[in-house]
N, C-alpha and C positions, 0 to 999 in steps of 0.2 A: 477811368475804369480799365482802358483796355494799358494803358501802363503796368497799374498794379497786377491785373491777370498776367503779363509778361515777366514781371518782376517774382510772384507765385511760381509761375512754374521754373524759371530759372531756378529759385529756393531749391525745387525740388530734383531739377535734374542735376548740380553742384552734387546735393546726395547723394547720388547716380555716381557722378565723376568721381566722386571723394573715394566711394567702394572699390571704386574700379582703377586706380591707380597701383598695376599692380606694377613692378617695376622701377616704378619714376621714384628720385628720394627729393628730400624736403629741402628747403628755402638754404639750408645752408650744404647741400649737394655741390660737389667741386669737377666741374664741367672743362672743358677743353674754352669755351668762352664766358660761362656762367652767363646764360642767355635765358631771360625768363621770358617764356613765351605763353602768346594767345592762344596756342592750340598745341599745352602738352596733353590733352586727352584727345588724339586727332582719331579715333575712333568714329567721333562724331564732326559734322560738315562745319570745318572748322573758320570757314567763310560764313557760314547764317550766327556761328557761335559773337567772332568777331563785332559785326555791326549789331548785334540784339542788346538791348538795354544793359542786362549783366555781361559784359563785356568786359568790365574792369576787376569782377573776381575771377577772371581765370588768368588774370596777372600774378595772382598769387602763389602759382607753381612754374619749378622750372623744366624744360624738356630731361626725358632721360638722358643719365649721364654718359657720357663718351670718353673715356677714359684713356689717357696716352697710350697705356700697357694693351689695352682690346685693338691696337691698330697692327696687323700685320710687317713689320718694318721690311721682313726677310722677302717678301712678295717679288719675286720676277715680274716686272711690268711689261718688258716686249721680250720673248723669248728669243729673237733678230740680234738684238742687242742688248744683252745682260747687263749693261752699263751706264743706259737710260733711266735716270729719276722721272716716274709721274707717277699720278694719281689714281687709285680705283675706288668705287665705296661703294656699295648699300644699303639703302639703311632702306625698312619696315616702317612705312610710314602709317601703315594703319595700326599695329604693334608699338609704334615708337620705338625700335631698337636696332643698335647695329647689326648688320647681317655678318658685311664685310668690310674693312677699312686698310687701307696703305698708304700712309702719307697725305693723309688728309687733312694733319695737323702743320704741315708744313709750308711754307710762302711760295708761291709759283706766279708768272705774270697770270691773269685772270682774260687778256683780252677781251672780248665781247661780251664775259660774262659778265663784268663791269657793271651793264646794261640793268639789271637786276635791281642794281642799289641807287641806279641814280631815277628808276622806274618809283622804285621806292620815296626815294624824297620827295619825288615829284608829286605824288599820290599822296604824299603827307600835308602837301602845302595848294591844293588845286582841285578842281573840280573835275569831271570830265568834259563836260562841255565847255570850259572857260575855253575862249577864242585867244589866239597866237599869230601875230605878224612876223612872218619873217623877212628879217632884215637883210641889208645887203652883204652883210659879215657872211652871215649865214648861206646864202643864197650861193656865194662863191667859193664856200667848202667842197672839194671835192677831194676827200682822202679817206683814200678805203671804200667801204660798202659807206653808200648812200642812196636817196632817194631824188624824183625831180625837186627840187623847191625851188620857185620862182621867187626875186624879191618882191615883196609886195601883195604874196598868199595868205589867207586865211586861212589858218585849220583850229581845230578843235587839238586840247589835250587828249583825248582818247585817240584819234586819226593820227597822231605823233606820236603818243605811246606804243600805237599799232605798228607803223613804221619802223620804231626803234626795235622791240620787242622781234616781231615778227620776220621781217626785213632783214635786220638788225642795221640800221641806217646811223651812221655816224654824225650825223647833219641834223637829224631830228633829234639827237642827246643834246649836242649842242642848241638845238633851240629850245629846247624844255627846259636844261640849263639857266640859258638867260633868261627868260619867260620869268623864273622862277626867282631866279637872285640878281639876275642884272647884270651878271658874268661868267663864265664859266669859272675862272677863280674862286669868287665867294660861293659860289654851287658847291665846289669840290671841298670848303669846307664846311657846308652843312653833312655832304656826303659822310667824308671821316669822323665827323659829332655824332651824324645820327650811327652808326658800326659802333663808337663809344658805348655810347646806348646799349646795344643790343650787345654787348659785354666782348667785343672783339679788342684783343690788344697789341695785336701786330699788322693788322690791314691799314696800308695807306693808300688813299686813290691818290691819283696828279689828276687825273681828267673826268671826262662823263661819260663817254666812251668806249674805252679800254685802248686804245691807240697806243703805241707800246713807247711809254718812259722806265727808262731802269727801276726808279723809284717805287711806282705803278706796282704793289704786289699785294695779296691777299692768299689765305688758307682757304682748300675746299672747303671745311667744315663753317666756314665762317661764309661762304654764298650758299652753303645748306642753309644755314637759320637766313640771311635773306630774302631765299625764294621762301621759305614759309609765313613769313614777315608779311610779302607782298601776297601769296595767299589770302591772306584776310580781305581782299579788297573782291567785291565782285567784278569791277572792271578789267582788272589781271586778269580773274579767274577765266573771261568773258575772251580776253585778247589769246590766251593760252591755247581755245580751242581752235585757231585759225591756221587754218592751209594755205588758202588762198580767198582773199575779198578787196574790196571795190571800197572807198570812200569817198564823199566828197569833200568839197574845199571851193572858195573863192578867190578867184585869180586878182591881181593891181586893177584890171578893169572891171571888178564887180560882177564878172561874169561866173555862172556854176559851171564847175568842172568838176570829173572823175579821175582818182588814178585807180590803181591796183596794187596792193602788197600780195607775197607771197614767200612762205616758210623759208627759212636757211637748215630744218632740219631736212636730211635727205630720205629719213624712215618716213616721213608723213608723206612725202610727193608719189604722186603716182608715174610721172616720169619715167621709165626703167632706163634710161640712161643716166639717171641721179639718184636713184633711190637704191637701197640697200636693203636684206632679208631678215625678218626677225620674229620670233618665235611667233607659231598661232597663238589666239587667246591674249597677245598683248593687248590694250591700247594705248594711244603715245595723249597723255593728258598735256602736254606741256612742258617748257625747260626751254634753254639759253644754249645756242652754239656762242662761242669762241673761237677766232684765229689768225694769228701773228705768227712772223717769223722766229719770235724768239718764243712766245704759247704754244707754240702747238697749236694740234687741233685738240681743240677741249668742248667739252655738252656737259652742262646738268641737265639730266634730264630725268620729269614726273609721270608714271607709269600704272597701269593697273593689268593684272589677269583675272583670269577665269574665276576666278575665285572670288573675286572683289578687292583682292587685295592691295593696297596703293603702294610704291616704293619709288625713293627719290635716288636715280642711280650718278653718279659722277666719273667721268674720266676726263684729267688736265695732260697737257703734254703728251698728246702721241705724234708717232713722225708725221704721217700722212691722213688723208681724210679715211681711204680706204681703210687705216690699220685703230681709227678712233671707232668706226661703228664696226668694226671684226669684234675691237673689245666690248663696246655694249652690245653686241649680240650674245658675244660669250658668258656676258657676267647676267642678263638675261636668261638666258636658257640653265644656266649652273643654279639660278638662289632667286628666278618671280615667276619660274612657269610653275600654274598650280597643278595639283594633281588629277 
């Protein structure tokens, strides 16, 4: 009974959606990835839409299109240096539509943003509670951001997801990695199948990470549809809101232990020796820092104002930390403070 009442009113709100696509074009719409997603009506909470029984007819449309010609090419990106290639975008996520775009269709190392897709696989093929031993491999990774992992720990997929996500711990990709294929190698080509999928055709990962291999390259637009990919998942959605928390985990002698993660964005810290200013009326819902020497410093990052409005903003490739959150304050305050 209580199926068919679910399956009822899906019936009915589809009708809803159907009226309401105003904007978005049909099945044969020619997209920058041709990505048909779960939440082109993202109007509505496109996380309860995903796990609800009709989940698989809203497979049947694609996001609004994003068309090469609607991306600013001319865009001065750091006004310092005229002759710096990166990234800016907004897109309207409650709208569905681009605000702003420059170069969002073109290949840039992704660094940490990385994290995103391999969050993603991992989520495709795992539970959150399933338990994880890490190995000795693991245990004596230390390159880059990482977290403590002892060999011989117990966590949870979600306490590693948190880590990587939140942290952004390169030690925990790698053990979610193996957890899940058995090597980082065969991970990283579920990675590039599962980007196939979701209609990307110049993203190649090397790793799970983002750890900087030349090869290692991805479009913004292409960890835009990612992170709304990973949207669907309550447990994302759940990791997203975290500043700073406490997990547990079991140590080689079976003892309970606690660590701590805590954010790599510096809008969310209340720190004032790390954090940075950004319009009243924002809130920071979530999104992925990045950064390497040859990345930059890059954020996606998911947003709401006053308004209620959501917007998913991007900037790849700035020089420095200070000159990555100058740009998303600016492109904040210019096109998601509401009125």
């Amino acid at each position: 009974m209580r199926k068919m009442l679910r399956k009822l009113i899906a019936l009915s709100l589809m009708a809803t959606f159907l009226c309401s696509l105003v904007g978005c074009k049909e099945k044969d719409a020619d997209l920058l990835g041709n990505y048909r997603a779960k939440d082109s009506v993202v109007q509505q909470d496109v996380g309860a839409m995903a796990e609800a029984s009709y989940a698989p007819l809203l497979t049947q449309f694609f996001v609004c299109n994003i068309e090469p010609e609607m991306l600013s090419k001319d865009y001065v990106f750091d006004e310092a240096q005229p002759d710096r290639k990166g990234c800016a975008f907004v897109i309207n996520r409650t709208e569905n539509k681009l605000v702003f775009g420059s170069r969002m269709d073109e290949l840039f190392f992704p660094a940490s943003i990385t994290k995103l897709m391999t969050a993603l696989v991992v989520m495709r093929h795992t539970k959150p509670d399933d338990k994880v031993v890490i190995t000795k491999e693991i245990a004596a990774m230390k390159r880059g951001s990482v977290v403590d992992l002892e060999e011989g720990d117990v966590l949870t997929v979600h306490d590693l997801l948190m880590c990587m996500l939140i942290s952004s711990a390169n030690n925990a990709a790698f053990a979610l990695a193996q957890h899940v294929a058995g090597s980082e190698q065969d991970f990283v080509k579920m990675m590039n199948g599962e980007m196939t999928k979701l209609g990307g055709t110049t993203t190649k990962f090397m790793n799970a990470s983002g750890l900087h291999d030349d090869k290692h390259k991805t479009t913004p637009y292409d960890m835009y549809i990612v992170y709304q990919e990973c949207m669907t998942y309550a447990d994302f959605r759940d990791i997203m809101k975290i500043t700073k928390a406490k997990y547990n985990y079991t140590d080689a002698n079976g003892a309970q232990r606690s660590r701590e993660v805590v954010t790599t964005n510096c809008f969310k810290l209340n720190n004032a020796s790390k954090s940075y200013p950004y319009p009243n009326g924002i809130v920071i819902l979530g999104g992925k820092t990045g950064t390497t020497t040859y990345a930059g410093y890059c954020m996606l990052m998911h947003i709401r104002n006053s308004l209620g409005t959501e917007y998913i903003i991007g900037v790849y490739r700035a020089e420095t930390e200070a000159k990555l959150y100058e740009k998303l304050n600016d492109l904040m305050s210019t096109y998601c403070v509401g009125e």
